[in-house]
DRENDRENTOR-6750 format. One record per residue (C-alpha): x, z, y negated; residue in one letter; residue number from 0. Coordinates in nm, 3 decimals. Each point is the difference from the previous one (the first is absolute). Layout:
<loros>
{xx=X&zz=Z&yy=Y&resn=A&resi=NUM}
...
</loros>
This chain:
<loros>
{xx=1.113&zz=-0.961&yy=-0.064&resn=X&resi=0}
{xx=-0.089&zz=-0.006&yy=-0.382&resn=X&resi=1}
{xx=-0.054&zz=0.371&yy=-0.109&resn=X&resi=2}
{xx=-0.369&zz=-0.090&yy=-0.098&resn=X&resi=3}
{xx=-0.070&zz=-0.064&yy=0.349&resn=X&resi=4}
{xx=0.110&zz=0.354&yy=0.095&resn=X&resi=5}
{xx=-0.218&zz=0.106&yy=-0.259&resn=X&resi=6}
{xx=-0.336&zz=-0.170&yy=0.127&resn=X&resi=7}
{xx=0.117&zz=0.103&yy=0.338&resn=X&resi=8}
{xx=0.020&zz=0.352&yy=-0.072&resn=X&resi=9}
{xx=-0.375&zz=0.011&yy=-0.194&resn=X&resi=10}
{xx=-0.124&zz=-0.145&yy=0.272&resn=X&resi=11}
{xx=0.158&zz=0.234&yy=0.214&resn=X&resi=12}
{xx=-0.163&zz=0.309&yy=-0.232&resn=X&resi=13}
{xx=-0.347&zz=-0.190&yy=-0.003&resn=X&resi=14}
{xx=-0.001&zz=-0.006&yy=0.394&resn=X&resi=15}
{xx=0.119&zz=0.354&yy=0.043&resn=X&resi=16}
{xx=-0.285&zz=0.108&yy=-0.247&resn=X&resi=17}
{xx=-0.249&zz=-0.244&yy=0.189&resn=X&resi=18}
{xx=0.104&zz=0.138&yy=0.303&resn=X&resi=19}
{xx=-0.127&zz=0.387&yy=-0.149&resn=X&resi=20}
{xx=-0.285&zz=-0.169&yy=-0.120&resn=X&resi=21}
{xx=0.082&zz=0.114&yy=-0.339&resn=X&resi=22}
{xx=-0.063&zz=-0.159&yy=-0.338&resn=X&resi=23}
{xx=0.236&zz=-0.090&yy=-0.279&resn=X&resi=24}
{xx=-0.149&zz=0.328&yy=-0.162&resn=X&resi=25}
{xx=0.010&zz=0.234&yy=0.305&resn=X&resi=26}
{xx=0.404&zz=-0.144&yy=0.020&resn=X&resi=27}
{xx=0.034&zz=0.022&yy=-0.378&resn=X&resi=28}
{xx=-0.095&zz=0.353&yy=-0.001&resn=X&resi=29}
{xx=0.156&zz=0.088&yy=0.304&resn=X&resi=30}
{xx=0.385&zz=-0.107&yy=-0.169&resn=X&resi=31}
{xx=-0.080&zz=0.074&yy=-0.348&resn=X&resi=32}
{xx=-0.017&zz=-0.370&yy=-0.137&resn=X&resi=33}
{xx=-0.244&zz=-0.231&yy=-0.186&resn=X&resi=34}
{xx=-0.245&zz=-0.163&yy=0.202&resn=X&resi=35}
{xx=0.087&zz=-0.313&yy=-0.110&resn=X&resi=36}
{xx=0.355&zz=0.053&yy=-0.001&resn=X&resi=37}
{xx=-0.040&zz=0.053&yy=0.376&resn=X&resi=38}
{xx=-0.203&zz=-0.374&yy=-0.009&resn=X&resi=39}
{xx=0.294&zz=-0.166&yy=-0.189&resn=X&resi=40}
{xx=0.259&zz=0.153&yy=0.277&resn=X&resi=41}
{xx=-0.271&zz=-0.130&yy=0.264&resn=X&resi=42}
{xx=0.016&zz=-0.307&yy=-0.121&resn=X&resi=43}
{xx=0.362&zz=-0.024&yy=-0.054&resn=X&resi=44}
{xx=-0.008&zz=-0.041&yy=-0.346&resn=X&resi=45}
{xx=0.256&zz=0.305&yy=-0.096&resn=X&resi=46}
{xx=0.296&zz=0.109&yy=0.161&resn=X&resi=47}
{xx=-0.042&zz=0.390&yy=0.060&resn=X&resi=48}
{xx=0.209&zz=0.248&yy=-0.076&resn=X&resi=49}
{xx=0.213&zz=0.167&yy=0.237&resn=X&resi=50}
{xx=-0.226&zz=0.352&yy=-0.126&resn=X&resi=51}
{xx=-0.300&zz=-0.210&yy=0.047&resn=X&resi=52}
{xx=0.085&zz=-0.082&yy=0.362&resn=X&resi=53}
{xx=0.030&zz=0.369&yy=0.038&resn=X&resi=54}
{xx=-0.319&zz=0.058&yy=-0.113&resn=X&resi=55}
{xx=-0.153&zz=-0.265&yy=0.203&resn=X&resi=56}
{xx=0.166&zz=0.129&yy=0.335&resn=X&resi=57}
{xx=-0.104&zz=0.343&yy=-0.077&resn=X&resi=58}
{xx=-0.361&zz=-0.113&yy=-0.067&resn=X&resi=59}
{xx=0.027&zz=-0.189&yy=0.323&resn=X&resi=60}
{xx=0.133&zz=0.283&yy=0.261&resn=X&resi=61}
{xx=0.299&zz=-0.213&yy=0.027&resn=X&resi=62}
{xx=0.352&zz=0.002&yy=-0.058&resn=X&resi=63}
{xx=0.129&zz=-0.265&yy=-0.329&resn=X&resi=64}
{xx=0.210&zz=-0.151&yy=0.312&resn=X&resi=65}
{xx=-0.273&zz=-0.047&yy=0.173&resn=X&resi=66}
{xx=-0.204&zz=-0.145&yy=-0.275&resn=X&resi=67}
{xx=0.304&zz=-0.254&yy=-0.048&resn=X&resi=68}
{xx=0.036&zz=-0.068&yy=0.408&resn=X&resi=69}
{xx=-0.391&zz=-0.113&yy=-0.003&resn=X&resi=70}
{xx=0.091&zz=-0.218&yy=-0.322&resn=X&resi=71}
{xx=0.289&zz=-0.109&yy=0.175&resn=X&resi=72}
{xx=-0.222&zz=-0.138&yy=0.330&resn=X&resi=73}
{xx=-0.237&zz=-0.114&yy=-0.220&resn=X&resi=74}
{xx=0.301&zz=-0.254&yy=-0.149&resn=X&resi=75}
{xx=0.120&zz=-0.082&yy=0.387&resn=X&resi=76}
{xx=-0.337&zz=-0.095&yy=0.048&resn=X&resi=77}
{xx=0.030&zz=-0.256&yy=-0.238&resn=X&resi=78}
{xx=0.291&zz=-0.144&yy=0.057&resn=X&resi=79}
{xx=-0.095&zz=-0.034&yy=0.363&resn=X&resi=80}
{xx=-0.301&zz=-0.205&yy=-0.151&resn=X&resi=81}
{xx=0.169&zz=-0.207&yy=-0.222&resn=X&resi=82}
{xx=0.300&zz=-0.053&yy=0.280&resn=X&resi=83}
{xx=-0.328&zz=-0.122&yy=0.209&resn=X&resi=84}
{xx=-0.130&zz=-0.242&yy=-0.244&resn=X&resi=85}
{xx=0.327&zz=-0.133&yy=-0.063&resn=X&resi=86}
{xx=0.051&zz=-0.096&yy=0.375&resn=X&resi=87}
{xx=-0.358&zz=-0.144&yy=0.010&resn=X&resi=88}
{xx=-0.018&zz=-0.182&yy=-0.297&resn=X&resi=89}
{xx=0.402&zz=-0.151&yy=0.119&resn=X&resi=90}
{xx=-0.170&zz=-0.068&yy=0.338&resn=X&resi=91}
{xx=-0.303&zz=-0.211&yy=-0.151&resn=X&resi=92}
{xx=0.244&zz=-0.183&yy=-0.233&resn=X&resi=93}
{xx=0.203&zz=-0.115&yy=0.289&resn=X&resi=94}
</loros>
């Protein structure tokens, strides 16, 4: 798995824990000390975060950082379960 996938994986993994409070970028922003749109550029996988900025985010989040990593991690199984799917299908209509 390229390393920017992890990346997208895990912003989308902060984006559904924060949907999931029904917070906003600012409430989660303020919550672990970062830039609002700092936090958007994470969600959207466009920076790799720090190891101290995973911290922050677990803290902010009532979670553990593994735990923060482990719903990154299923988010990325998901995935490849998808794409292994799609792969089958698509070999299956091709014949």
């Amino acid at each position: 798995m390229p390393a920017q996938h992890f990346v997208q994986d895990f912003g989308l993994a902060v984006r559904q824990l924060r949907e999931g409070r029904g917070w906003s970028q600012e409430h989660l922003a303020a919550q672990s000390d970062l830039n609002r749109s700092y936090v958007g550029e994470i969600e959207r996988g466009q920076v790799a975060p720090s190891l101290i900025t995973l911290h922050k985010l677990a803290q902010a989040l009532h979670l553990g950082t593994a735990d923060l990593l482990a719903h990154a991690e299923r988010i990325r199984q998901q995935r490849e379960s998808q794409r292994q799917h799609l792969a089958t299908r698509l070999a299956a209509i091709a014949g």
